[in-house]
Every structure is written in structure tokens, then in C-alpha cells.
C-alpha positions in Angstrom: -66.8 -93.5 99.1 -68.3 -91.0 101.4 -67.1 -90.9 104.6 -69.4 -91.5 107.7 -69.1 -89.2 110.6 -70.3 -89.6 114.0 -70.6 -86.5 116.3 -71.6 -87.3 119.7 -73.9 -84.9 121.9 -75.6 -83.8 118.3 -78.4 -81.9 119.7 -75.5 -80.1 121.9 -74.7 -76.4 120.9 -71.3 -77.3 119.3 -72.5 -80.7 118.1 -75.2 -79.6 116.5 -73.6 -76.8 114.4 -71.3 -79.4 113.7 -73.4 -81.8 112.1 -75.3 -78.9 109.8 -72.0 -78.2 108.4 -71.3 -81.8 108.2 -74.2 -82.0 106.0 -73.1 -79.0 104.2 -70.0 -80.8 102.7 -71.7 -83.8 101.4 -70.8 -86.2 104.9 -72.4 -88.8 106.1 -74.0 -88.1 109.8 -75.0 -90.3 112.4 -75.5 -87.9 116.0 -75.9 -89.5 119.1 -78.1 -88.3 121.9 -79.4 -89.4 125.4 -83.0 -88.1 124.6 -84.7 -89.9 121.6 -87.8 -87.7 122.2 -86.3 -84.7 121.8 -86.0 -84.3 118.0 -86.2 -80.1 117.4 -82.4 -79.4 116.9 -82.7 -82.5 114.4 -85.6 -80.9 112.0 -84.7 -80.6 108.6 -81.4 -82.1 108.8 -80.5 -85.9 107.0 -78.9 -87.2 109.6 -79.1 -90.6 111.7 -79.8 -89.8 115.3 -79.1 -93.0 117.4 -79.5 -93.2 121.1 -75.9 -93.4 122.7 -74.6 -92.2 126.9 -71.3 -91.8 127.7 -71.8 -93.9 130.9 -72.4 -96.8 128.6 -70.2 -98.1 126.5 -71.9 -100.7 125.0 -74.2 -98.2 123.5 -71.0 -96.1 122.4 -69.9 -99.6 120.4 -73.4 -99.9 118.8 -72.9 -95.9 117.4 -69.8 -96.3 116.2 -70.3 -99.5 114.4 -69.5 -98.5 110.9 -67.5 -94.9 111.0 -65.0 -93.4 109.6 -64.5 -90.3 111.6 -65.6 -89.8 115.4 -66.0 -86.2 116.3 -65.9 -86.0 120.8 -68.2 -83.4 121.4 -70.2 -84.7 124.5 -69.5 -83.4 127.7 -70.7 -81.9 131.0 -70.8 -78.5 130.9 -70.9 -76.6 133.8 -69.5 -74.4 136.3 -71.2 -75.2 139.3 -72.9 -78.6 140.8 -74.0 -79.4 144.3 -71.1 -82.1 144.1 -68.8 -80.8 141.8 -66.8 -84.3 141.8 -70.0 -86.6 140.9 -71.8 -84.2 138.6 -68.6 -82.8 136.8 -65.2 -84.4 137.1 -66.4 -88.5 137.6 -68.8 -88.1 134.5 -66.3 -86.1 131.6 -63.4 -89.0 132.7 -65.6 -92.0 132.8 -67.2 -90.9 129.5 -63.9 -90.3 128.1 -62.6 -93.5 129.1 -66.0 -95.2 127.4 -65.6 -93.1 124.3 -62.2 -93.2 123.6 -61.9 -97.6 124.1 -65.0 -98.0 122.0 -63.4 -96.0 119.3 -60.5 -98.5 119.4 -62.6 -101.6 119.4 -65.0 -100.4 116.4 -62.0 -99.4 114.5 -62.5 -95.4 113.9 -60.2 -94.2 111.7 -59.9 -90.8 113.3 -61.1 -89.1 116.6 -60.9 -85.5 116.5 -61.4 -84.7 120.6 -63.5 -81.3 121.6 -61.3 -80.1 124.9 -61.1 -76.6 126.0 -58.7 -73.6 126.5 -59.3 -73.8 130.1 -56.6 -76.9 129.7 -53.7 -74.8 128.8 -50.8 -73.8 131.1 -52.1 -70.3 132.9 -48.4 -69.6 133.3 -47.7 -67.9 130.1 -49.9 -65.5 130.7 -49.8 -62.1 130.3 -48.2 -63.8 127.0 -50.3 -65.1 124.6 -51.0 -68.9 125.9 -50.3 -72.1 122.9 -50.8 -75.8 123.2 -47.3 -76.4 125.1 -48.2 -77.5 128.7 -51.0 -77.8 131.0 -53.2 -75.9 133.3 -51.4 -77.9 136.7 -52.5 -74.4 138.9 -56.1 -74.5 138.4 -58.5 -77.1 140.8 -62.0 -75.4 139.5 -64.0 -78.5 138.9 -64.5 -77.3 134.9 -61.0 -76.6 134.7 -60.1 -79.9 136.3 -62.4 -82.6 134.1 -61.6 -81.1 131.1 -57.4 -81.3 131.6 -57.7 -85.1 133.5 -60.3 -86.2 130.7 -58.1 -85.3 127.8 -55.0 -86.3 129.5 -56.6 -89.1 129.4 -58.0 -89.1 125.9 -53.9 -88.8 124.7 -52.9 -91.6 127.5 -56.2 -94.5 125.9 -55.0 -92.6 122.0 -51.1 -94.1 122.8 -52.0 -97.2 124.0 -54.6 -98.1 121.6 -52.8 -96.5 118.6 -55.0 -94.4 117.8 -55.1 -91.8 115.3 -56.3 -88.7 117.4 -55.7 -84.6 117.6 -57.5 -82.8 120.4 -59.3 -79.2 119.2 -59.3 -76.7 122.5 -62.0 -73.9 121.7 -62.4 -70.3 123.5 -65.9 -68.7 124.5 -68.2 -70.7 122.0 -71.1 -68.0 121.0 -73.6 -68.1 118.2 -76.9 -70.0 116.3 -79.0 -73.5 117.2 -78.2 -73.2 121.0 -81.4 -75.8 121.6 -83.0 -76.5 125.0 -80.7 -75.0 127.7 -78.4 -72.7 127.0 -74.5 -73.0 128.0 -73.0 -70.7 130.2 -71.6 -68.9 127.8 -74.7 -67.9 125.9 -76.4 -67.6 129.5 -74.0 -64.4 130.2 -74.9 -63.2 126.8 -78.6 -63.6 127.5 -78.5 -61.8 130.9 -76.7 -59.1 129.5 -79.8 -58.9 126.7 -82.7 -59.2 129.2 -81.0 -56.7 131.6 -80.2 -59.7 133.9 -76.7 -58.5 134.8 -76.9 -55.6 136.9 -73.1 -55.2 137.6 -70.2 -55.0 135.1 -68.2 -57.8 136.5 -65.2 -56.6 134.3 -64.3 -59.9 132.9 -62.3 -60.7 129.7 -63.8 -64.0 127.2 -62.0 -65.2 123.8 -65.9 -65.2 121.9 -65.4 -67.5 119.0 -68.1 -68.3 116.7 -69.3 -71.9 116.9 -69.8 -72.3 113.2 -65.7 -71.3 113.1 -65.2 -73.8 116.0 -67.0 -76.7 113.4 -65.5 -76.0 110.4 -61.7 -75.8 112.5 -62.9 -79.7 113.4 -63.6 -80.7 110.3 -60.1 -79.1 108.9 -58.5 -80.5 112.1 -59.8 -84.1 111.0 -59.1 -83.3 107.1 -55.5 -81.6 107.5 -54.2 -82.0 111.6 -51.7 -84.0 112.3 -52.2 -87.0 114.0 -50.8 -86.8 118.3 -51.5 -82.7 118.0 -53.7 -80.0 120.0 -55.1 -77.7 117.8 -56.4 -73.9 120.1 -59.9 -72.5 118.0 -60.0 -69.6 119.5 -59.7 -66.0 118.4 -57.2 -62.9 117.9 -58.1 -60.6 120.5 -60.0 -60.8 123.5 -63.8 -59.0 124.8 -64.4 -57.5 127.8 -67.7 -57.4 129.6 -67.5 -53.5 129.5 -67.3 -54.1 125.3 -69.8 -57.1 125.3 -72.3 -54.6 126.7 -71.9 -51.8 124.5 -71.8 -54.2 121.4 -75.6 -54.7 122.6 -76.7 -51.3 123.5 -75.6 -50.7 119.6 -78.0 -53.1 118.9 -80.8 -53.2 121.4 -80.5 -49.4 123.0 -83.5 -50.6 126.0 -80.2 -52.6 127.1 -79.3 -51.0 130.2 -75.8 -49.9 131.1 -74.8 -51.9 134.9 -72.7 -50.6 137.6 -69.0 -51.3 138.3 -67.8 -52.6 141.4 -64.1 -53.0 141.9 -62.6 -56.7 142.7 -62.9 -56.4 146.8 -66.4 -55.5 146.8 -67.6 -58.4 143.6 -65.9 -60.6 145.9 -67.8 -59.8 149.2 -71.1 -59.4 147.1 -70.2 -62.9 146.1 -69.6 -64.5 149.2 -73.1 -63.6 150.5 -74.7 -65.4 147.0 -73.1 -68.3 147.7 -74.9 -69.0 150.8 -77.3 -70.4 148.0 -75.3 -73.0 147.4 -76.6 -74.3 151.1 -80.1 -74.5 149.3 -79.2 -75.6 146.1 -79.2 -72.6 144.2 -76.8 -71.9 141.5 -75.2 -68.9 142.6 -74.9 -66.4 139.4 -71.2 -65.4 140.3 -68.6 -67.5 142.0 -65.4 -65.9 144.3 -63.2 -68.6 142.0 -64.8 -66.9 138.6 -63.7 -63.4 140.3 -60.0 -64.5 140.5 -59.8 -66.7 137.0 -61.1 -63.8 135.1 -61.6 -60.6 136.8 -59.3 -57.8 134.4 -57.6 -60.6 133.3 -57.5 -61.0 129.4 -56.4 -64.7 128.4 -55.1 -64.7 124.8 -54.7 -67.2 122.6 -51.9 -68.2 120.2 -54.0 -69.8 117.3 -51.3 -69.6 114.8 -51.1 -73.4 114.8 -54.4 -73.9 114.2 -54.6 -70.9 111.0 -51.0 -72.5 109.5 -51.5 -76.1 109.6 -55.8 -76.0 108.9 -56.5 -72.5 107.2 -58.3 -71.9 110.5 -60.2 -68.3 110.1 -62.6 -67.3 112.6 -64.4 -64.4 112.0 -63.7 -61.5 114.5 -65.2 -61.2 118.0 -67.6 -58.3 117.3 -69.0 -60.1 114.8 -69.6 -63.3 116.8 -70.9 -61.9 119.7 -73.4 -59.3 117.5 -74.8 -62.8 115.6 -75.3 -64.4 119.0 -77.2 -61.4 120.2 -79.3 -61.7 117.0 -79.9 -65.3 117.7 -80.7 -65.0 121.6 -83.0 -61.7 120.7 -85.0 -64.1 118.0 -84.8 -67.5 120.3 -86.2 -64.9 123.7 -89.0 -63.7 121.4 -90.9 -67.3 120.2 
């Protein structure tokens, strides 16, 4: 019998890759989305795409009628919102609440539940962090839905016994980045169309998203049901290397200034006046301190010993996404 797979936020970055390699290995897919009318990420694929919001669960009960395997992958992603609390935080728990009871009452056999690295207990550092412990330092709105939702997640996953592993990805780079892209592709854009005129000097974990897929499928094939599971990579990147990486590439990318911390952090005090307009400001003082000559590693030798996890290295990740961004900028 062929199992049936359900991957929510399908026409997502992550979601989306997910559901092509889904495909791949013979699954059955059914994607949900809050846009019906937007049906590019979708062409070519054979998948069912069924309307489904996190806000409403009864819509969540109607797309997991059926399935075998519910892949989380819907979520608010962002940094920065005029009201961090109703935009961000309210949103990623109340849809995790929704998601994770209608996965009880349908009867899902699995959930395999997209979180982050930004969950993970900043304490370790400069060690190497692993899935032990949680970020309890951090209030950054990001930082903050993403540990309460999936606390949450584990807390409905207990109750409802439910068979459930959390995967916590890195920097997620790479292809089918539809509609807008996520902040993570954003910084590699700017850097591309000589956006970023200042080497802010901070460090990412770049991880492929088609590496970040197929670690969710292994994690639903081989995890081990009340685990975490980091899909991240072996080293870290710094902006310095990012930027040389496309200069390799694209040599009309220009080479941007370096300011040390005191002076990024006055520069970014002044841009976040916008914030009194409601203009995304580009840099944030918070970002500066989370990530300014700070490299946050990754132990991911949970993930390689009990999946066969294998991401290819950062190099190559961030020189496909450059690819991908120079091909999407030029249609």
C-alpha cells in the first residue's frame, strides 16, 4: 500500500522541495495551501493541493482525512512584524495547537514537526550545540514562537499519544523558492544584486533544502518516535565567505565595507526609526548581538547515525542557491 503523505505549506520553500522529492520516491501527496489561485510552485508535479489555514482547524481535519504521514512544515516566517506578538508568536502556537489535535482526531500515524535551531540551548556555545535543552535566554519573537510552538507540539504529542519526532534545520538555502523569498534567501539575494553594502560579519549554518527534505523523510522512515533530530551542517559560513563564494561566481558582485560591532549597531539604531513608519528595517540591533562573529555549530551526529543524514557541504549549497536566485532575478 502506498503511503499517503500530507505536507502542509506546499507551495512554501521547504514544503515544496519536500513534496518534489516526495514524488520522487513513489509517495502519495496531498499539499495544503491558503491560496488556491496560486498554482506555479505546483506545475508539473502529481500532487493533490487542497485548501487548508492553520487558524482553522476544521479545514486542517478535512486535509488530513485519509493520511498516513503528516509532514509540519507551515509556519510564519519572519524576523520582524509591526506587532511581533499578533503577526509571529500568537499565529505559529495557535496553528500548532490546530495542527497537532487534528492530527490526533484523523488518526495520522506519524507527524514529523519542521522546528528550527534557533530552539536549542544557546548555552553550549562556543561548543557545538545538540538537541539536549532549550533556547530559555532568547525573547526575539522568531526565536520565541518557534521554542513555545514546539514545546507545545511535544506537550499535545504526550497527551494525545502521538507518534511524533521534531526535525530542527539551520540556514535553509537552495531551488523552487516561489513568490517571496525567506529571509534567508533575501540575504543571499542582496548580496547578488549588490544590495548589501556592508559586511555585517555574521556566521549562518547554510544547509541545502533538498538535504533538509530528504533528512524528513529518513526522520519519518528511521527516527525514533519522542526525538529531535538537528539538519543542519558541519561547519559554519561567514558573510565575509558568502561573499567571496559569489564574486567566484558573478565577479560584477561588489566587495562591501566592514564596520566593527559599535558602529553596525549605531548605524542600526538610526534604521529602525522605520519601524515608526512601518518599514522593515534591513538590520536589527537584536540580529547584531545573536550573530555578529558569533559561529553557532551544530552537533548533527544524531541526525547522520540514526537517519544516514548527509548534507552536502556549505559551499556547495550556497553556490546552487546563487545559481537559482541569478536564474529566478533574470525571468
Amino acid at each position: 500500500m502506498v503511503e499517503k503523505c500530507l505536507v502542509t505549506g506546499g507551495n512554501g520553500h521547504l514544503g515544496n522541495n519536500l513534496i518534489r522529492i516526495l514524488l520522487d520516491k513513489g509517495k502519495k501527496v496531498r499539499a495544503t495551501v491558503r491560496n488556491m489561485e496560486y498554482k506555479e510552485p505546483f506545475k508539473g508535479l502529481d500532487c493533490e493541493v487542497v485548501y487548508a489555514d492553520l487558524l482553522d482547524k476544521k479545514s486542517l481535519l478535512k486535509a488530513m482525512e485519509g493520511i498516513d504521514t503528516l509532514y509540519q512544515v507551515a509556519a510564519v516566517f519572519k524576523h520582524w512584524a509591526k506587532n511581533p506578538r499578533k503577526e509571529i508568536i500568537m499565529p505559529n502556537l495557535e496553528g500548532t495547537k490546530n495542527v497537532m489535535e487534528a492530527a490526533a482526531e484523523a488518526g495520522v500515524d506519524k507527524v514529523v514537526y519542521v522546528s528550527s535551531v534557533v530552539t536549542l540551548d544557546r548555552t553550549q556555545l562556543p561548543h557545538p550545540m545538540n538537541e539536549e535543552g532549550w533556547n530559555n535566554t532568547i525573547t526575539f519573537p522568531y526565536y520565541l514562537s518557534k521554542t513555545e510552538s514546539e514545546k507545545l507540539a511535544w506537550k499535545i504529542a504526550e497527551e494525545k499519544d502521538l507518534w511524533m519526532v521534531s526535525v530542527l534545520p539551520s540556514a535553509i538555502v537552495g531551488p523552487n523558492c516561489f513568490g517571496h523569498l525567506t529571509p534567508t534567501m533575501q540575504l543571499l539575494n542582496r548580496i547578488l544584486m549588490n544590495k548589501m553594502p556592508i559586511d555585517v560579519n555574521f556566521y549562518f549554518n547554510f544547509v541545502d533544502v533538498r538535504d533538509v527534505a530528504e533528512g524528513m523523510i529518513l526522520a519519518a522512515e528511521k527516527g525514533k518516535n519522542g526525538n529531535r533530530y538537528i539538519l543542519g551542517n558541519e561547519r559554519v559560513t561567514g558573510t565575509t565567505e558568502i561573499i567571496e563564494l559569489a564574486r567566484k561566481l558573478y565577479p560584477d558582485v561588489k566587495k562591501p565595507i566592514k564596520l566593527p560591532k559599535s558602529a553596525l549597531k549605531t548605524l542600526a539604531f538610526f534604521i529602525e526609526f522605520g519601524k515608526i513608519f512601518g518599514i522593515e528595517p534591513p538590520i536589527l540591533r537584536t540580529q547584531i548581538e545573536l550573530y555578529y562573529g558569533i559561529e553557532e555549530k551544530f552537533d548533527i551526529s544524531k541526525a547522520k547515525n540514526q537517519l544516514g543524514y548527509s548534507p552536502r557541504p556549505p559551499e556547495e549549497a550556497i553556490r546552487d542557491a546563487f545559481i537559482y536566485l541569478k536564474r529566478r532575478n533574470a525571468r
